[in-house]
N, C-alpha and C positions, 0 to 999 in steps of 0.2 A: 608444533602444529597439531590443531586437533584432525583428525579423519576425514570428520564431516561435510558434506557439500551442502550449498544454500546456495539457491537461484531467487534473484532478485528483480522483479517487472519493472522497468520506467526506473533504471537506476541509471542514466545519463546525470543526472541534475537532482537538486531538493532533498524531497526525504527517501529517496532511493539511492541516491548516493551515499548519502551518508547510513542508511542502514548497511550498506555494503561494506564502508570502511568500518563501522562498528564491529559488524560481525567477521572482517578479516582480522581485525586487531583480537578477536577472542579467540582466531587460529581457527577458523573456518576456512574453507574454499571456498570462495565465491563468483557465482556464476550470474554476470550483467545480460542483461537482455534491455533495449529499447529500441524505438523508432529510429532516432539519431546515434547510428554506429557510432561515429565520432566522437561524440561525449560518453559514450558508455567503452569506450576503447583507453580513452582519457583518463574516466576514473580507475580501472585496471589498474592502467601503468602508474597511476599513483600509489595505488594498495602495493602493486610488487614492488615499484621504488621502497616505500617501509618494509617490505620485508614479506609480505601475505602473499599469496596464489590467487590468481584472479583469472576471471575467461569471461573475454566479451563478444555479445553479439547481437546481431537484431533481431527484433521481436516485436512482432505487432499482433497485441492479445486480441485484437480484430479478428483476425486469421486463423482458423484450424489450421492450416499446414505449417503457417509460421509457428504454432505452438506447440505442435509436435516436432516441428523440426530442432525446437530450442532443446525439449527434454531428452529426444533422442541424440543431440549434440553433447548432453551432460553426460547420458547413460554411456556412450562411446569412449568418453573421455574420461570419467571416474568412476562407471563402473553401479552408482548407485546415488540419492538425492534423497537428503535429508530434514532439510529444512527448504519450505518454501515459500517467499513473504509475495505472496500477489500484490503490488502496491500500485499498478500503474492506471491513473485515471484521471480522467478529465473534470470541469466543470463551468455548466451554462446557465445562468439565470437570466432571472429578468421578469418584468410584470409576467401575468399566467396566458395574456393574448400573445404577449412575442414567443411563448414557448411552446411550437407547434409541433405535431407528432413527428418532422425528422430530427429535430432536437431534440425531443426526448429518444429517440430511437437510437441517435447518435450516443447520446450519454449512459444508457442504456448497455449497447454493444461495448462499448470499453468497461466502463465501472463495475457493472453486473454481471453480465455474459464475459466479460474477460477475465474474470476473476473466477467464473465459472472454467472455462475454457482449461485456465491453468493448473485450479486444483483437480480438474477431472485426469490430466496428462499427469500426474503423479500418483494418483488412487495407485495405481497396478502395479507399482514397483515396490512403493511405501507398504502397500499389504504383502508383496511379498519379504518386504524387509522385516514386517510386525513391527515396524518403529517408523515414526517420523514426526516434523513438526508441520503443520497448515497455518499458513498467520496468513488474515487476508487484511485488505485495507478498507474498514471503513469510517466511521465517521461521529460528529456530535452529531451530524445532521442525520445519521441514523436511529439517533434516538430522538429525537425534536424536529418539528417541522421549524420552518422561518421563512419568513417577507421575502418575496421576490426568488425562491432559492425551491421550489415544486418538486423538478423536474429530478435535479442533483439527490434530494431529500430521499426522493422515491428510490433514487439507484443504490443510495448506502442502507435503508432499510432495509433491502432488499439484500444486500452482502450480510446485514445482522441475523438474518433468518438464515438464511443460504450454510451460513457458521454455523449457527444452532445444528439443524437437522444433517448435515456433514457431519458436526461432532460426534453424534447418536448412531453415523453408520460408518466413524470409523475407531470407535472407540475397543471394538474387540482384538483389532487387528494391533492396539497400543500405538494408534497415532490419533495426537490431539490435535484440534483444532479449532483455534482460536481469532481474534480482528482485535486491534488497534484503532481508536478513533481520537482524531487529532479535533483539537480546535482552529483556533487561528494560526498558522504556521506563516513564517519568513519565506517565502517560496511565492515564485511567479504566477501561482494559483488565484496569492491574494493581492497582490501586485491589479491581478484582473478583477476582484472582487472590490477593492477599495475604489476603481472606475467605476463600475457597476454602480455600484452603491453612491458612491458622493455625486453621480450624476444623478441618481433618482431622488437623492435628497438636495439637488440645486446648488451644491458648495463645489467646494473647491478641492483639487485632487487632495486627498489624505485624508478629508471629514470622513468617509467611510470607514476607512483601517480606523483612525480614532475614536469612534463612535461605539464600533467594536471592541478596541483595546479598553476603553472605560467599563465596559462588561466583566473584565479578568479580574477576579479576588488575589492574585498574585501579581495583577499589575503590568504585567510584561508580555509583549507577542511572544509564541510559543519559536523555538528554533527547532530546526530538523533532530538534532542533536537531543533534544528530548524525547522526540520520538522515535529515536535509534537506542537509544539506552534502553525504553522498555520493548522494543523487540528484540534487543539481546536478552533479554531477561523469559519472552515467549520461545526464544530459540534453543535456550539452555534446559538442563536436566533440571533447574530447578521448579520450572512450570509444570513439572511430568505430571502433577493430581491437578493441574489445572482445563478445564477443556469444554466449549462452548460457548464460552466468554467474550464480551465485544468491550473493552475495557478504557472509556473517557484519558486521553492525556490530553490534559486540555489549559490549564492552572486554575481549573476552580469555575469556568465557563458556565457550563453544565453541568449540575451534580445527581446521583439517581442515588 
């Protein structure tokens, strides 16, 4: 088993779960936080069934106190937090009249501010450790705007910056800080987005997600699973000269 602890936002389900099982299978300890205990208790006892150390609990990156409460739950119980992947977040589109300022405000407080919220709750152990990882979750739509998608767009640009200027103020202390940006993923995100979409284009459920997947130079919807591999790779010692980086996994979607 490796030492290390890694706390994981909105790891009930998708790509929080599976960055959890990723990074227990690399012998980390992983610590679940989401909304729905239940699933995030679930994937635990799967990690421990294989053999990894896992701690779950609820988390709602809404909440200051829920989000102190989680780090202060880790620091109790292992003492120090080493890696932390902010992943948990939402997503609302739609024409720019139906997305009115509590929808943005709602997407906002989760995607932006919760991903605020979490790497703030690690700053003060992480500098006293001089070591740590930041991976936060954002996006392609952080780096491109798209039809019908405003509101979402604004919150992961928002996390792309947020990354940058973090990296710059914790890079003395030798913790990096880097994002993840997914494209089309197998997750109930897009499950929501292919309605979205093939109703604003008049067809029929799935024209959306297709219309989409015709965009991938690789051809294929992306699975959690790809983007678990490269945040094992942001989590490990081999990322350590890497830091500020918002980096497309996407198969080719968007390319910069």
């Amino acid at each position: 088993m490796d030492s290390r602890v890694a706390w994981i936002t909105g790891s009930g389900r998708g790509l929080g779960a599976a960055i959890a099982r990723r990074l227990a299978a690399d012998g980390l300890t992983v610590c679940l936080s989401d909304l729905d205990l239940a699933a995030a208790q679930e994937v635990a006892a799967e990690i421990e069934s294989a053999g990894g150390a896992a701690l779950a609990m609820y988390g709602d990156v809404t909440d200051q106190e829920s989000t102190d409460s989680n780090i202060g739950q880790i620091l109790d119980s292992y003492g120090r937090i080493d890696v932390l992947v902010a992943n948990a977040g939402i997503i609302i589109a739609g024409p720019p009249e139906e997305l009115d300022i509590e929808k943005f405000q709602k997407i906002l407080d989760v995607n932006t501010l919760g991903v605020w919220r979490c790497n703030r709750a690690v700053v003060p152990t992480m500098k006293r450790q001089r070591s740590g990882k930041i991976i936060n979750c954002a996006s392609i739509a952080g780096h491109r705007g798209s039809k019908d998608n405003a509101i979402y767009c604004a919150s992961k640009f928002a996390v792309v910056g947020l990354t940058q200027a973090l990296a710059h103020d914790m890079a003395e202390f030798g913790v990096t800080v880097n994002a993840y940006c997914p494209g089309i993923v197998d997750t109930d995100m897009w499950v929501y987005m292919d309605k979205v979409r093939s109703d604003l284009m008049g067809r029929e459920l799935g024209a959306g997600l297709q219309a989409a997947i015709d965009q991938i130079p690789l051809g294929r919807v992306e699975q959690p699973e790809d983007v678990a591999n490269f945040v094992s790779f942001l989590a490990s010692p081999d990322s350590d000269y890497m830091t500020g980086q918002s980096v497309n996994i996407c198969g080719g979607l968007h390319m910069l």
